[in-house]
N, C-alpha and C positions, 0 to 999 in steps of 0.2 A: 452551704459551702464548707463552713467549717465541720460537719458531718461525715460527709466526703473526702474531705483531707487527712481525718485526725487520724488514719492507720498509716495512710504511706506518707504524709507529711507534717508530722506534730506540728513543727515551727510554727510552718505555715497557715495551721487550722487556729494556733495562739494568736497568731499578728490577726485574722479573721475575723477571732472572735473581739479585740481588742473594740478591733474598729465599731463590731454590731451592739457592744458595750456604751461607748458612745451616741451612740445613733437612739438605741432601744433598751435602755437598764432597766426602765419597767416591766419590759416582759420577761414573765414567768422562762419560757423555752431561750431566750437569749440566756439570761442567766444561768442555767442550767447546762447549755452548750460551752459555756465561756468555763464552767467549771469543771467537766470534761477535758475542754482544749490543755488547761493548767493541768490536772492532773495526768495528762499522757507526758506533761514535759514536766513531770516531779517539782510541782510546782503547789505541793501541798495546802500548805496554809491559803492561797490565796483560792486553789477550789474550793476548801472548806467554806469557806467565807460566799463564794458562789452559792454552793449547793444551799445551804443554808436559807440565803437569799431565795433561791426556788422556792425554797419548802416551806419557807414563811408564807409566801406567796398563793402557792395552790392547797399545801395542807396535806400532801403529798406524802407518803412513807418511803415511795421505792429507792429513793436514794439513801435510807436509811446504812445499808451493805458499805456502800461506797465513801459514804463519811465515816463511817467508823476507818475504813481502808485508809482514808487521809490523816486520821488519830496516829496508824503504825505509821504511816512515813514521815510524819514529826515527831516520832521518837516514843510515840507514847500508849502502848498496848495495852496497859491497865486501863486507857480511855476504853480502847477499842473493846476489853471487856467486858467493861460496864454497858456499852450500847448493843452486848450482844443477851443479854438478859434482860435488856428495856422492853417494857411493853408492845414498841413499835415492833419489834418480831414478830409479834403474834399477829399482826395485820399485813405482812407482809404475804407476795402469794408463794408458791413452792419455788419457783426460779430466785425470786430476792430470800427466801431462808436457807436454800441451797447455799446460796451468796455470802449468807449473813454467817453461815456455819465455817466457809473457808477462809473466812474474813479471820474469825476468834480463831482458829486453827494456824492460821498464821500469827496471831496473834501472841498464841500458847510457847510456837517457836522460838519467835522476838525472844522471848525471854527464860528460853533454854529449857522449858518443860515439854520434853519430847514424847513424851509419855503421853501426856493431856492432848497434846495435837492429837495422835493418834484416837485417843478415845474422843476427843470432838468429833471427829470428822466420820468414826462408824456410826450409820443411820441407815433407815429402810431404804433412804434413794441409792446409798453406795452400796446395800445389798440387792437390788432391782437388778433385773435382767433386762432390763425395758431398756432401752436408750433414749436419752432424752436433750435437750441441747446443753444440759451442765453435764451431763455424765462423766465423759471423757477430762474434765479437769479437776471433776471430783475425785477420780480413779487416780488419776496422776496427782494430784496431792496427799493423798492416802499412800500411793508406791511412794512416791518422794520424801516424805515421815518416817515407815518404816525404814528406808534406806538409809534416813541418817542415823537413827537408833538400831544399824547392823543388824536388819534381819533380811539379808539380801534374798534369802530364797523367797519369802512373800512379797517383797519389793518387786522382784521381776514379775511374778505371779499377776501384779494387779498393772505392772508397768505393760505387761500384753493385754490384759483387758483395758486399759487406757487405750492402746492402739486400736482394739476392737472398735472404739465405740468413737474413735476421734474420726469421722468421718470428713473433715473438712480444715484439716492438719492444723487447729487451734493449738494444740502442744507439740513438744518435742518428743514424744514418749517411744514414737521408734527409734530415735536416735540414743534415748537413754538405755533403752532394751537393747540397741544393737552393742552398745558401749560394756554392757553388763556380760554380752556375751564372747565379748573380746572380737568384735567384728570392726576391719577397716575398712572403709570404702575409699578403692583409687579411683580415680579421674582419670577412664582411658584416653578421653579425646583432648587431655591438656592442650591444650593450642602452643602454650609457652614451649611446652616441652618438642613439641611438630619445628614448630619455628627454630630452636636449638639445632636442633637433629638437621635441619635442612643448612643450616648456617653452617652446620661441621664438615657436612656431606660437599658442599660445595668448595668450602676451603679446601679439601683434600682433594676436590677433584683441580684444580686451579693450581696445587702445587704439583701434582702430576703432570698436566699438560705441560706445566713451565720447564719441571726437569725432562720431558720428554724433548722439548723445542730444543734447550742447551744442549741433549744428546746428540740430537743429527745435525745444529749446528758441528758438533765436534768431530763427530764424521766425516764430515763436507771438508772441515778444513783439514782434517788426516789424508784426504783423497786427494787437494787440490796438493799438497804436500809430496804427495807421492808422484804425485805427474809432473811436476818440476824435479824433482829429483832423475826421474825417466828423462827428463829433455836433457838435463845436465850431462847422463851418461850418454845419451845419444850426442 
């Protein structure tokens, strides 16, 4: 359940996990899920302390990426440094070093060496042609690095091979590409704006009719007018 919830409903996948906390703290994959559920609602410190718990448990590396991730959201990069040089890297497989690379890359940012992000994050998989399922936010981390350190023309460069390869709209990157290009997108079928349009249209037709009705009332009474006056003279 709490699996299932944790993209379209955080809260929900938290209160979830809360409960299978209670029920099952010994297991490995409760624990683990419970530290997920917390860190989609930036609830740092207490995944940490999950994951943790997993890892003691199974002896496990792959969360290694993601603890370090929970170091940056308590304020603390220079951790998340340290665990990207730890040994647990080297056992991690290519998707969790992927991971572990955009981790320190954010990392680098945290703390205003924009320069170092960028040289993190160039490596053989962000030079691959291949596509692979980190590709697309490896690409987009690398355009979104250069972009703050104003090198827009490679920013866009690597923000359309982000698109290329995001097959399954995991980023924003055409929206940042479309932004770079100075591109808006309107909303023809605004409904709000139909409904406007319909409300104005009808008022105008409703004060029409009304001054129409006042007219031939005033007609009527100009004729009924005139035909008394006719009896008069007659």
């Amino acid at each position: 359940m709490v699996a299932r919830l944790i993209d379209e409903d955080p809260e929900g996948a938290y209160g979830y996990s809360k409960v299978a906390l209670r029920l099952a703290s010994r297991v490995a994959a409760v624990r683990e899920a419970a530290g997920f559920a917390a860190y989609a609602n930036q609830k740092y410190s207490e995944a940490l302390a999950e994951f943790r718990a997993a890892r003691r448990m199974t002896g496990n590396v792959e969360l290694w990426p993601v603890m370090a991730d929970c170091e940056r959201g308590l304020g603390r990069p220079e951790k998340a440094l340290d665990m990207a040089g730890a040994p647990e890297v080297h056992k991690l497989d290519k998707a969790g070093q992927v991971e572990m690379r955009l981790v320190a890359a954010g990392a680098r940012r945290d703390m205003g060496q924009l320069d170092a992000a960028i040289v993190t994050l160039q490596s053989p998989e962000l030079a691959s042609n291949s596509v692979q399922p980190w590709t697309a936010r490896l690409r987009y981390a690398y355009a979104d690095a250069l972009l703050a350190a104003g090198r827009e023309g490679e920013a866009r460069e690597w923000f359309a091979k982000a698109v290329e390869a995001d097959r399954d709209g995991s980023t924003d990157a055409s929206d940042r590409l479309a932004e770079m290009d100075g591109v808006e997108f309107v909303d023809a079928f605004d409904e709000s704006d139909d409904t406007n349009g319909d409300d104005v249209d009808l008022e105008a037709v409703d004060i029409e009719d009304k001054d129409r009705d006042d007219k031939d009332r005033d007609d009527k009474d100009r004729d009924d007018e005139d035909e008394v006056d006719e009896d008069g003279k007659g």
